[in-house]
C-alpha positions in Angstrom: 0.0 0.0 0.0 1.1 3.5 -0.7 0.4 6.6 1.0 1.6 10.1 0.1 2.0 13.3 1.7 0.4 17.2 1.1 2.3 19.9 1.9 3.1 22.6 -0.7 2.6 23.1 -4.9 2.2 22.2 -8.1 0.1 20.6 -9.4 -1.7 22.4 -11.5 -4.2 20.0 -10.9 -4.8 20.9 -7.4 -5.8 23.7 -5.5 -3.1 26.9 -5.4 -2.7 30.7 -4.2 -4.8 29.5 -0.9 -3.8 31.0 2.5 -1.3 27.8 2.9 -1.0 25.0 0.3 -2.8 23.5 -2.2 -5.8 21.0 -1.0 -7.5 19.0 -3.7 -4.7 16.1 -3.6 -1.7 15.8 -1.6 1.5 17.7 -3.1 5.2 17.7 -2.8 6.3 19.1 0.8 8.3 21.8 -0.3 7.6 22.3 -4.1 9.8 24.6 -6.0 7.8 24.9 -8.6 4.2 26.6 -6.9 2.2 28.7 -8.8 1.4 30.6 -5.6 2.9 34.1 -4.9 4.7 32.9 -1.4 6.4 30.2 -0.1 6.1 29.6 3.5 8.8 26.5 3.4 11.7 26.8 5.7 15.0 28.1 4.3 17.4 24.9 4.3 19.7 24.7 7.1 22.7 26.3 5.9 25.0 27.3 3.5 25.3 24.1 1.2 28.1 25.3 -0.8 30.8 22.8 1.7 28.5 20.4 3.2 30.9 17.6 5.0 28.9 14.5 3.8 31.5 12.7 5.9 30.0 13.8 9.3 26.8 12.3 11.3 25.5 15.4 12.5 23.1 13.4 14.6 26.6 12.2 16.8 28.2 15.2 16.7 25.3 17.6 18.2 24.6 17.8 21.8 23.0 14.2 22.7 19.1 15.2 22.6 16.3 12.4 23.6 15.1 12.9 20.2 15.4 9.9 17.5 17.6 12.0 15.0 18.7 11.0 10.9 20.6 12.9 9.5 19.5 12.9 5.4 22.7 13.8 3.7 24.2 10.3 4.8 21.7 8.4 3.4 23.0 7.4 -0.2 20.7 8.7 -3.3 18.1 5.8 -4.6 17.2 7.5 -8.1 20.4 8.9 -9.3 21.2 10.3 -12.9 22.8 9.5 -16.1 25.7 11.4 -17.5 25.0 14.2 -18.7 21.9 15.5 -16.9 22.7 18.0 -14.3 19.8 18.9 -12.8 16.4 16.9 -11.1 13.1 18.7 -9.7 10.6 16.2 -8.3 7.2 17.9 -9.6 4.9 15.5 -7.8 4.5 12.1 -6.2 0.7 12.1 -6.4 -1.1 10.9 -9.7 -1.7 7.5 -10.7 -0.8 7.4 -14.4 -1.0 4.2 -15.7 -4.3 3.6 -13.4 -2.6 0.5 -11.2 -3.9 2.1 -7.8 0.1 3.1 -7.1 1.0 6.3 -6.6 3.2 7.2 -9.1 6.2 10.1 -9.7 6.7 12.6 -12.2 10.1 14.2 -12.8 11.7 17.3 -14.4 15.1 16.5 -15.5 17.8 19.0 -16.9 20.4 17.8 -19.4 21.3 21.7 -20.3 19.0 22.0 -23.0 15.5 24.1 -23.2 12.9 22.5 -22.7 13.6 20.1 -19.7 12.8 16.3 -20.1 9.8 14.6 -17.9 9.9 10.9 -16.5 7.1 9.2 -15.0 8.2 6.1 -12.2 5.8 4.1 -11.4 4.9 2.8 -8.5 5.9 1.2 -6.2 8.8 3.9 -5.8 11.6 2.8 -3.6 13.6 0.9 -6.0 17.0 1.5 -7.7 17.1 3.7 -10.5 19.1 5.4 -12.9 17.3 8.6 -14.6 15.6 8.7 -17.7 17.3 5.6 -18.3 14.9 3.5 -15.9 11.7 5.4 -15.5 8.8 4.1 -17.0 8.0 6.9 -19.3 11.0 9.8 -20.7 9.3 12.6 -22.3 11.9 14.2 -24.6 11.5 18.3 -24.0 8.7 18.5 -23.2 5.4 17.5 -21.2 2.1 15.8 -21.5 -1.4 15.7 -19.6 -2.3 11.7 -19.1 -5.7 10.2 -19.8 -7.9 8.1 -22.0 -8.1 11.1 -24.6 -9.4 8.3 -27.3 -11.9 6.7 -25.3 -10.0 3.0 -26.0 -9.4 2.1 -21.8 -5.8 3.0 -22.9 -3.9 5.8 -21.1 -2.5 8.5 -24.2 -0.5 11.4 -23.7 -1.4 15.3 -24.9 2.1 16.7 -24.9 3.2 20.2 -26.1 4.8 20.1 -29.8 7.2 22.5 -30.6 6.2 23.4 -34.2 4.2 26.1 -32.9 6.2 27.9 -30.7 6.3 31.3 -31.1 8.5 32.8 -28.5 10.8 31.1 -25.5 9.4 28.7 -22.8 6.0 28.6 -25.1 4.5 25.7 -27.4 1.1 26.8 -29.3 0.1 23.5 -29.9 -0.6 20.2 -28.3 0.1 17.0 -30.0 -2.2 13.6 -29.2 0.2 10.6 -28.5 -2.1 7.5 -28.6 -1.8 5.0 -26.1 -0.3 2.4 -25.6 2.6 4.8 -25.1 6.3 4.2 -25.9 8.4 4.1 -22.6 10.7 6.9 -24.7 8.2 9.6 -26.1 9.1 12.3 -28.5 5.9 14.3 -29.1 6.6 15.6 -32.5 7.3 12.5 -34.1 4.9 10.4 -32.8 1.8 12.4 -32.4 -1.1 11.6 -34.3 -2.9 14.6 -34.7 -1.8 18.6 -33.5 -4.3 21.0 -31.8 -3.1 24.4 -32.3 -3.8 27.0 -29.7 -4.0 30.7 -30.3 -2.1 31.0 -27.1 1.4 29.4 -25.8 0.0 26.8 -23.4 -3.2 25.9 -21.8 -3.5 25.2 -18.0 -5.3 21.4 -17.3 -7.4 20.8 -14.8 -10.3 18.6 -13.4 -13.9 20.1 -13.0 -16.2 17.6 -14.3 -13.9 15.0 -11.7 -13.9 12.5 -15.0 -10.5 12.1 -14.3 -9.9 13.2 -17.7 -8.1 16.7 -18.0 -9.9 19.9 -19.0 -8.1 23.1 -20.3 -7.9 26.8 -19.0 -6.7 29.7 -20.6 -4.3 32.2 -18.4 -3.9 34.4 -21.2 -6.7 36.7 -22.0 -6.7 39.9 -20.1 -8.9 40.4 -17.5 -10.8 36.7 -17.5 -10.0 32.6 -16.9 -11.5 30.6 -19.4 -12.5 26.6 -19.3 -13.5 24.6 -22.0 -15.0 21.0 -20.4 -15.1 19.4 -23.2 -13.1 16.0 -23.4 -12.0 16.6 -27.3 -9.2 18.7 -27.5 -9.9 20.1 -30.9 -12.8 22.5 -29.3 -10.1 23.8 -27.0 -9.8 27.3 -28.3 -11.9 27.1 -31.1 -15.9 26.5 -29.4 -17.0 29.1 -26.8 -15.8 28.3 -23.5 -17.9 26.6 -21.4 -17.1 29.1 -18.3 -15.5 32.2 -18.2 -14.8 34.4 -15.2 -14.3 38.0 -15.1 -12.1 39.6 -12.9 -13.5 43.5 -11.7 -10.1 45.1 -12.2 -9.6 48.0 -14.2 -8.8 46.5 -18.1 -5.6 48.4 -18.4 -4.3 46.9 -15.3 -5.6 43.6 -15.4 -4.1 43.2 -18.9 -0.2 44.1 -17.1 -1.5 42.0 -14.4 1.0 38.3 -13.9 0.0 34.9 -12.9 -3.4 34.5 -13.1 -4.8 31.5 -11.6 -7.6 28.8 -11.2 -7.7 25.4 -9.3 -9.6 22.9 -8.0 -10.5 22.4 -4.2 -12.0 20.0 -2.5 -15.2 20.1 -0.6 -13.8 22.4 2.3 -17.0 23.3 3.6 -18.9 20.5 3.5 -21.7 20.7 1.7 -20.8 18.4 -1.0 -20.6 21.2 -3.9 -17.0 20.9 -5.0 -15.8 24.8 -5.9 -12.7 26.7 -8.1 -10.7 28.9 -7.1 -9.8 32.0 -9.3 -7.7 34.7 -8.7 -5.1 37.2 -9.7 -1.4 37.6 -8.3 -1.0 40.4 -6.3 1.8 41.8 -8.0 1.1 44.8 -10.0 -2.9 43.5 -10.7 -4.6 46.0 -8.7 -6.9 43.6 -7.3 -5.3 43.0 -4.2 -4.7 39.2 -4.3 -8.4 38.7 -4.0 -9.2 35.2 -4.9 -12.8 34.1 -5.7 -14.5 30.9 -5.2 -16.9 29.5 -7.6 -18.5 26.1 -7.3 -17.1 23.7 -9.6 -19.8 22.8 -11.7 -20.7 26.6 -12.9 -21.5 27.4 -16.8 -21.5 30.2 -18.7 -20.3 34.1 -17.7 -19.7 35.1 -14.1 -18.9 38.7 -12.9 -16.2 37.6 -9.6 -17.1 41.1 -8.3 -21.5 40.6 -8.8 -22.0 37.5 -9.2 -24.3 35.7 -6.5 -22.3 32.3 -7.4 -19.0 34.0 -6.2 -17.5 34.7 -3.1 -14.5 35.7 -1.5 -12.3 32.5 -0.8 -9.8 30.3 -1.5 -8.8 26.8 -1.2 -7.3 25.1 1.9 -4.9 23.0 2.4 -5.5 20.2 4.2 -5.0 18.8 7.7 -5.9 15.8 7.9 -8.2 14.9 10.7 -6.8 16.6 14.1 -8.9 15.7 15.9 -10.3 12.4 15.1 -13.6 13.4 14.3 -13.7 11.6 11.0 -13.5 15.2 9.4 -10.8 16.7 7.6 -9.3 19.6 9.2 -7.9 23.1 7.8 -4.4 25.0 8.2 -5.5 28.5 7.7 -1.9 30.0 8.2 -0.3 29.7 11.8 -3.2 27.9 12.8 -5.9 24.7 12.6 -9.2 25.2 12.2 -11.9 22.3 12.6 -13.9 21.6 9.5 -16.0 21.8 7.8 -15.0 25.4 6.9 -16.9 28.4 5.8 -15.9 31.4 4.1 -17.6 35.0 5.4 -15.7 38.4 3.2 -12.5 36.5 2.5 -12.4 34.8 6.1 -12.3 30.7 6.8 -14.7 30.8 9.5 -14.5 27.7 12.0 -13.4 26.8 15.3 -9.8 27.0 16.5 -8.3 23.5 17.7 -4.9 24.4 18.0 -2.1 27.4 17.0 0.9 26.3 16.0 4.0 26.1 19.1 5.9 29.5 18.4 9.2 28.1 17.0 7.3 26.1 14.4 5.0 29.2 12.9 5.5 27.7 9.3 4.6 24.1 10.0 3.5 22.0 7.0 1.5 18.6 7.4 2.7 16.0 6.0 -0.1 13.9 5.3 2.0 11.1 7.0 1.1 9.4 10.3 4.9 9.4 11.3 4.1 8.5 15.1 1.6 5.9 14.6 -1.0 7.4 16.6 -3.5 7.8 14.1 -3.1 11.7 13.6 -1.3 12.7 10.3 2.2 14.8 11.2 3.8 17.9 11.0 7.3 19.5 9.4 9.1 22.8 9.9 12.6 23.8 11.8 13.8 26.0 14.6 15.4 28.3 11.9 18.6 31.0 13.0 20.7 32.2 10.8 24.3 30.7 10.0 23.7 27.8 12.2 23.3 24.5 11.6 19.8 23.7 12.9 18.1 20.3 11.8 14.3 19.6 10.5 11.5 18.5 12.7 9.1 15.8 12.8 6.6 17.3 15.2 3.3 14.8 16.0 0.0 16.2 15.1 -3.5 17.3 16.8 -3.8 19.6 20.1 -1.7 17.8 22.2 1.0 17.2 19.7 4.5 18.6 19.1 3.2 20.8 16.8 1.2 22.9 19.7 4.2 22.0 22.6 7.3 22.2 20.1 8.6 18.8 21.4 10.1 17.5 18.2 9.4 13.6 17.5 12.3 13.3 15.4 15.5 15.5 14.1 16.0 15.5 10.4 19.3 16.9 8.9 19.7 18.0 5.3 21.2 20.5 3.0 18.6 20.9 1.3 14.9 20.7 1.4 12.3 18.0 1.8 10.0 17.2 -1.6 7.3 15.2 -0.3 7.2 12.1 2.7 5.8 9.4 1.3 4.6 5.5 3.0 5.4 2.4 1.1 5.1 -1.2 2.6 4.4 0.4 6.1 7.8 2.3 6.2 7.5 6.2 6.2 9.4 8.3 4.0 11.1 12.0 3.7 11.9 12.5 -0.1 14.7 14.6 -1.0 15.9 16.2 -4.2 19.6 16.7 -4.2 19.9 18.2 -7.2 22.6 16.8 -9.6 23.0 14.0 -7.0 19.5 12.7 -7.5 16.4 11.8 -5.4 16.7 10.3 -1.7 13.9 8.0 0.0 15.0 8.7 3.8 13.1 6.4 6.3 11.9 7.6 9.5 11.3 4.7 11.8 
């Protein structure tokens, strides 16, 4: 069985640009690649420029009665081939091939523009050499999964580069029919090219098919969503939802990183809702985001429109307090769900604030201390010193609320995603050219 952890961004699939983290499915830990303005993740513990990967910081601290690992020792289990210089895990989440594993999708860097994508699938902690190993190697560039042809067979719709206009942009998306190659080079095996009138579209899951929709970021002043599973009326049919930000037109159109994602049913009254917004920078709409229940058709004014409100999604808890319902971080804090929203505001009772030391905790969506509550990540952060990671146990009596650590975690750099496979828990982390590192806590 496999289990994996929230904290933290990208997916575009999931919710973003909340108070805290993305909640529709659990994330990477401490993504690098979020498509929210902030990033409350912990700085890592020091300088990494001249780690000495020789020493077990664990020994040579001042003896603590805390279990302590310290993640630089532990030997990479993914590593890379020659010539690749550079790994980003972008998400141990999705289930590609539709097994019921959790699998892992990749960004790999072998100095060239556009980066490559691998997909591993589960189960995970096994040996591997990168791309040489994975299970699918996207050459430059990406692709959205599903059963685009209807055949029970998962295809790819990958960005082509015929179409590109400018850098870091595609135009057009190329069908790759299933079943796939393990090596896939979009513009020679596509089938057929749908070309966009903008440089990418933005999937996502509103209908909850499991079949990816498409968003467009790019027209001033709006989101649009076409829901329709055939690709070719991406961009050329009329949208099936459109939502209109209030902002002055001239600033909305100098406006960066609009946004839209999916969150889960936060307040519980089993309506599913978006979440749309602008980033702060520059929009003149003050960061507002807008929530809009999922199922919603045709035009909607965010600032008149009696089907939006002031909101965003939240990341989940887990359940605190064993209650059998999920709980909420609202920023420093838990809140007991379900959750509502009242001018902008997650309104709901207060089980616990976070212990003082730990005001950026992240849960883990990982039971680390067996006691049925999912845990908590952070560190007691100074400056130029060597300070490890946390463990710290969840709910209101946990080390989360009395900063008693359950575990010290040493690294150089920072945690991706924890992760459970076979009943052993999991810290994943990148290490850059080095590769990927499954650290047990136990």
């Amino acid at each position: 069985m496999q289990v994996i952890a929230l904290l933290g961004l990208l997916a575009v699939l999931a919710c973003t640009e909340p108070d805290r983290a993305p909640a529709d499915r659990p994330l990477p830990l401490f993504p690098g690649g979020t498509t929210s303005p902030g990033d409350s993740s912990p700085p890592p513990a020091t300088d990494p420029t001249t780690p000495d990967a020789t020493e077990d910081r664990c020994l040579s601290r001042p003896a603590q009665d805390v279990p302590c690992v310290d993640a630089d020792l532990v030997a990479p289990l993914w590593t890379l081939e020659a010539g690749y210089v550079h790994v980003e895990v972008q998400s141990i989440t999705d289930d590609v091939n539709g097994d019921g594993l959790v699998d892992a999708t990749l960004h790999l860097d072998d100095g060239a523009f556009p980066y490559d994508v691998v997909v591993v699938y589960g189960p995970l902690v096994r040996k591997l050499v990168l791309p040489r190993d994975a299970d699918l190697h996207v050459v430059e560039s990406d692709c959205w999964w599903g059963d685009w042809t209807g055949d029970a067979v998962v295809d790819g719709l990958c960005n082509v580069s015929d179409y590109a206009t400018f850098f870091e942009t595609w135009g057009a998306l190329g069908l790759v029919e299933g079943p796939l190659p393990r090596v896939i080079d979009p513009d020679a095996d596509r089938v057929a090219v749908y070309e966009l009138s903008v440089p990418y579209l933005t999937p996502l899951d509103t209908d909850f098919d499991g079949l990816l929709e498409a968003a467009n970021l790019f027209t001033p002043g709006r989101v649009e969503v076409w829901r329709g599973d055939d690709p070719a009326t991406w961009m050329v049919d009329p949208p099936d939802l459109t939502l209109q930000f209030h902002c002055d037109a001239d600033i909305v159109e100098k406006a960066f990183d609009p946004w839209i994602a999916v969150c889960n049913d936060d307040e519980g009254d089993g309506v599913r809702d978006l979440a749309v917004g602008l980033s702060p920078r520059g929009s003149g709409c003050e960061g507002d985001s807008y929530l809009v229940p999922a199922g919603t058709e045709g035009f909607v004014d965010l600032a008149s429109s009696p089907l939006a409100r002031k909101g965003s999604c939240l990341a989940s808890a887990g359940d605190q307090d064993l209650d059998g319902v999920a709980d909420f971080d609202v920023g420093y804090s838990v809140k007991a769900g379900p959750i509502t929203w009242t001018d902008g505001v997650p309104i709901g009772p207060t089980l616990f604030d976070f212990y003082e030391d730990f005001p950026q905790a992240e849960a883990t969506g990982v039971d680390f201390t067996d006691d049925g509550i999912d845990d908590w990540w952070d560190q007691r952060w100074d400056p130029g010193d060597d300070f490890p990671y946390v463990i710290l146990s969840g709910g209101a009596d946990g080390g989360v609320v009395t900063g008693i650590p359950s575990w010290h975690v040493f690294s150089w750099v920072e945690a991706e995603s924890a992760y459970t496979e076979d009943g052993t828990n999991y810290v994943v982390f990148t290490d850059d050219a080095a590769g990927v590192r499954f650290v047990p806590i136990e």
